[in-house]
C-alpha positions in Angstrom: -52.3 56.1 8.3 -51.7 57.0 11.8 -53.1 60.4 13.3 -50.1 61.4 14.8 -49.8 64.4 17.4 -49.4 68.1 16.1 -46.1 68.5 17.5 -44.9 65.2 16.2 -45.9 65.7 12.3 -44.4 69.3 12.7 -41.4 67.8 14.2 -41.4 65.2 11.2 -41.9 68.1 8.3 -38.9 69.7 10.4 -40.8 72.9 11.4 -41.8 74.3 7.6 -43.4 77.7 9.5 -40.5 78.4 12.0 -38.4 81.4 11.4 -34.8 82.0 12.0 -34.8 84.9 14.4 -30.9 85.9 13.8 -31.0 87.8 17.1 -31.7 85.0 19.2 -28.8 82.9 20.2 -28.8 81.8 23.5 -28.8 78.2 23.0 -25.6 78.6 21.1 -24.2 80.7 24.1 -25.1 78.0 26.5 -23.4 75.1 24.6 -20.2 77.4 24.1 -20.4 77.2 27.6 -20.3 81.4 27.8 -24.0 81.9 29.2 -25.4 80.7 32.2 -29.0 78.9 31.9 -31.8 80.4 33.7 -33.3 80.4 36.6 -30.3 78.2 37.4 -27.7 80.5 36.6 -25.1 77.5 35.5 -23.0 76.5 32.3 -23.0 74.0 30.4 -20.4 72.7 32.1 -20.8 73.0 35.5 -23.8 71.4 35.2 -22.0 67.9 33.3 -19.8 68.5 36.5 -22.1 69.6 39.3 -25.5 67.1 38.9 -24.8 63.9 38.0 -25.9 61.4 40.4 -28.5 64.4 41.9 -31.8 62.7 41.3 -34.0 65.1 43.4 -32.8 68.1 41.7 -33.0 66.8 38.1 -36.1 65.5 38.8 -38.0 68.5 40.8 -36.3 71.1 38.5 -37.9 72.0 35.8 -36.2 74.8 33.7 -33.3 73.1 33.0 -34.7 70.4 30.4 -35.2 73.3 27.8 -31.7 74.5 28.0 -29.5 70.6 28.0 -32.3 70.1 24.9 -33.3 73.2 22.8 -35.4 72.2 20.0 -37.6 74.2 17.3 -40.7 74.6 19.8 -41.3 76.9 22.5 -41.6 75.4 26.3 -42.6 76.3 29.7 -39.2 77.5 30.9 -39.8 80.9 28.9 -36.2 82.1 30.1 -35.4 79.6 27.3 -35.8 80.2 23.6 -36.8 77.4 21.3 -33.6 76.7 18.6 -33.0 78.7 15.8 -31.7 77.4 12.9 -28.5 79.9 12.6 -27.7 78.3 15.8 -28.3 74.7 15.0 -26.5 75.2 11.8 -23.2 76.6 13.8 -23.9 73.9 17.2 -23.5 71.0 14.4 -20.7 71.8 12.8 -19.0 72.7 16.6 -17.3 69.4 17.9 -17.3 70.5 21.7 -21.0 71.6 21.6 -22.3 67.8 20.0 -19.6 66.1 23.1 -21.7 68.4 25.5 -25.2 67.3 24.1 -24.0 63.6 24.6 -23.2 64.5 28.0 -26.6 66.0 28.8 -27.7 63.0 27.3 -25.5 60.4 29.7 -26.9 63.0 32.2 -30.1 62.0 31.8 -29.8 58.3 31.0 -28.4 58.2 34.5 -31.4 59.8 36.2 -33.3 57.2 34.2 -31.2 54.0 35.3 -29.5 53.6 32.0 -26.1 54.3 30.5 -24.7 54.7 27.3 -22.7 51.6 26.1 -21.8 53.0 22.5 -21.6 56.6 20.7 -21.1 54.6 18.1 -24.3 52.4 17.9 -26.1 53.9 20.6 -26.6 50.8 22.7 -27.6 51.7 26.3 -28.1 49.3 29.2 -29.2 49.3 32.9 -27.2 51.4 35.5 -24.3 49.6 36.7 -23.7 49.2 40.4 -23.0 51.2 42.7 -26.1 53.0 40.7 -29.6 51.6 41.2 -31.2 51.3 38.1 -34.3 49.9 40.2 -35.0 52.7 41.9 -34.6 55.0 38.7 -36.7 52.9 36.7 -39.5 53.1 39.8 -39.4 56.6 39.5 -40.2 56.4 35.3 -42.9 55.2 35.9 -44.4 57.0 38.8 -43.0 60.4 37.9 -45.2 61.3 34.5 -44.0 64.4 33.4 -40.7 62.7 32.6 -42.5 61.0 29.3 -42.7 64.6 28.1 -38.9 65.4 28.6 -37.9 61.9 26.7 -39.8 63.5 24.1 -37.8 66.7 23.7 -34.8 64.9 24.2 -35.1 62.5 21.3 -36.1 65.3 19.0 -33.2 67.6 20.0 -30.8 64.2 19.5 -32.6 64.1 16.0 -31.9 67.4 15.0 -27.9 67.3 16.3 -27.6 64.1 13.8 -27.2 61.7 16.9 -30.7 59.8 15.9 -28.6 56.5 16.2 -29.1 57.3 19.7 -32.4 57.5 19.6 -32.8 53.9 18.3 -30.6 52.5 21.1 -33.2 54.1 23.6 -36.4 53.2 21.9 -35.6 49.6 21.6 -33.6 49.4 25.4 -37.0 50.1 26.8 -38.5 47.9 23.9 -36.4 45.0 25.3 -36.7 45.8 29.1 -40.2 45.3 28.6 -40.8 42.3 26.2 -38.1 40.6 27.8 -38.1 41.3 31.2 -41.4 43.3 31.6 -39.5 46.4 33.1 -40.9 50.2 32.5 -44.0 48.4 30.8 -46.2 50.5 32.4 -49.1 51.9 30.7 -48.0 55.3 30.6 -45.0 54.6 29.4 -46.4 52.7 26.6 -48.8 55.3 25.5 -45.7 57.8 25.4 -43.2 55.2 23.7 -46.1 54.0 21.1 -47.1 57.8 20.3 -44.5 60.4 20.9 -41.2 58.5 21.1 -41.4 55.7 18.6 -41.8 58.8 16.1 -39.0 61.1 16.6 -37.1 59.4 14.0 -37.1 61.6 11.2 -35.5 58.5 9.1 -38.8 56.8 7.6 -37.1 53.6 7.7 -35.8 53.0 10.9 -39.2 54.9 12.1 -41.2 52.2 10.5 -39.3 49.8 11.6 -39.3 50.7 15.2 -43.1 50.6 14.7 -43.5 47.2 13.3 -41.3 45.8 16.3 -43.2 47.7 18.7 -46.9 46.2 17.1 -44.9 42.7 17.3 -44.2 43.0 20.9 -47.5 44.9 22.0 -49.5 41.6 19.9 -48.6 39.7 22.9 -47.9 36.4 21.2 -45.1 34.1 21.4 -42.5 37.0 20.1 -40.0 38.5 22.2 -37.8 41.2 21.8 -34.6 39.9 23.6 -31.2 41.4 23.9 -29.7 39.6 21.3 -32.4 41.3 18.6 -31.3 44.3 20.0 -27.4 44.3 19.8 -28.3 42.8 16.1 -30.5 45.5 14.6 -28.0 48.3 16.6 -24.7 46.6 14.7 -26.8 46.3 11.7 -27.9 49.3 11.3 -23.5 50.4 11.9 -22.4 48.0 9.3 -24.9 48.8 6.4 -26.8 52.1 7.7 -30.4 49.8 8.1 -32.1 48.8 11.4 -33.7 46.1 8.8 -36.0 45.6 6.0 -38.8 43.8 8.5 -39.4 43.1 11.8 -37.4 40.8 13.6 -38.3 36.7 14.7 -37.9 36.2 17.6 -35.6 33.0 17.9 -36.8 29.8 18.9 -36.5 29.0 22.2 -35.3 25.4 24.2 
């Protein structure tokens, strides 16, 4: 059985020690746009509005990760709190509060060279001009600490019941680098192979993730192309299953 990180088999056994401090609330003030993060002293809102497209803020800035993607853990930004579960109940069942989370999620995929193709499936591509996904996807791999901020974000899009999403990440990068050996740097794999591939609190579509990762990291004659991607994302639409087994790569000319 794999030895997975602490704050991966806590996330897993969704938080069994946390406690539902009923006075904290100020991740459900933010998303109902009434309470300004801090230290940046914006909404919700005028943040969707104000940073897209500003790569050296969103990537030099630091406190503002805890607030777009509040989660059950505490961290470094302590003007933040982690989520409660009062508040997670009540941001769930708020329509306007899971639109904003997708948009701090396009938000994001942006500053990483991607976009978001389908809410409903959760396919994401590459930037489209006059964006460079190039350039976004250099700084992935140089910039580090941005493996630790994919973490929270796939756990917070886990605990809002937008997981789909996380699948069309997971296997976007899957496919960028078995097929076109894109964001296949080490680091990146040693995030995406420990951290991300297990913030899928559904065990099937975890293990399956897994066993498609092991296929492409074997380095044999499978690849992970684009088609295999779009197939196990409208699979997984149409009869709630990413699959039974990992894929075969198709034959190839």
């Amino acid at each position: 059985m794999q030895d997975l990180p602490i704050d991966i088999q806590e996330f897993l056994d969704q938080y069994p020690g946390a406690n539902d401090d009923k006075n904290l609330s100020r991740n459900l003030e933010f998303y109902s746009n009434r309470l300004q993060c801090r230290p940046d002293n914006l909404r919700i809102e005028e943040i969707h509005e104000k940073w897209p497209g500003d790569y050296n803020k969103l990537e030099y800035k630091h406190g503002y990760i805890q607030w777009l993607f509040p989660i059950r853990e505490y961290g470094m930004n302590y003007e933040s709190q982690p989520l409660q579960r009062h508040e997670l109940e009540a941001m769930k069942s708020d329509p306007d509060v899971i639109k904003r989370i997708v948009e701090s999620y396009k938000l994001m995929l942006d500053f990483y060279g991607m976009h978001l193709v389908s809410l409903e499936t959760g396919e994401v591509e590459r930037s489209l001009p006059p964006r460079n996904y190039a350039a976004r996807y250099k700084n992935l791999v140089r910039s580090s600490h941005n493996n630790l901020r994919i973490s929270r974000i796939l756990k917070c899009l886990s605990e809002f019941g937008l997981e789909r999403l996380n699948a069309g990440f997971l296997l976007h990068v899957l496919n960028e680098q078995s097929e076109f050996k894109e964001l296949n740097s080490g680091g990146i794999r040693g995030s995406m192979d420990r951290w991300w591939a297990n913030c899928l609190r559904n065990e099937q579509e975890r293990l399956w993730v897994q066993d498609t990762i092991t296929n492409v990291r074997a380095g044999k004659e499978f690849v992970f192309t684009r088609e295999l991607y779009r197939q196990a994302l409208n699979r997984r639409l149409e009869s709630g299953r990413l699959g039974e087994d990992a894929p075969q790569s198709p034959a190839r000319s």
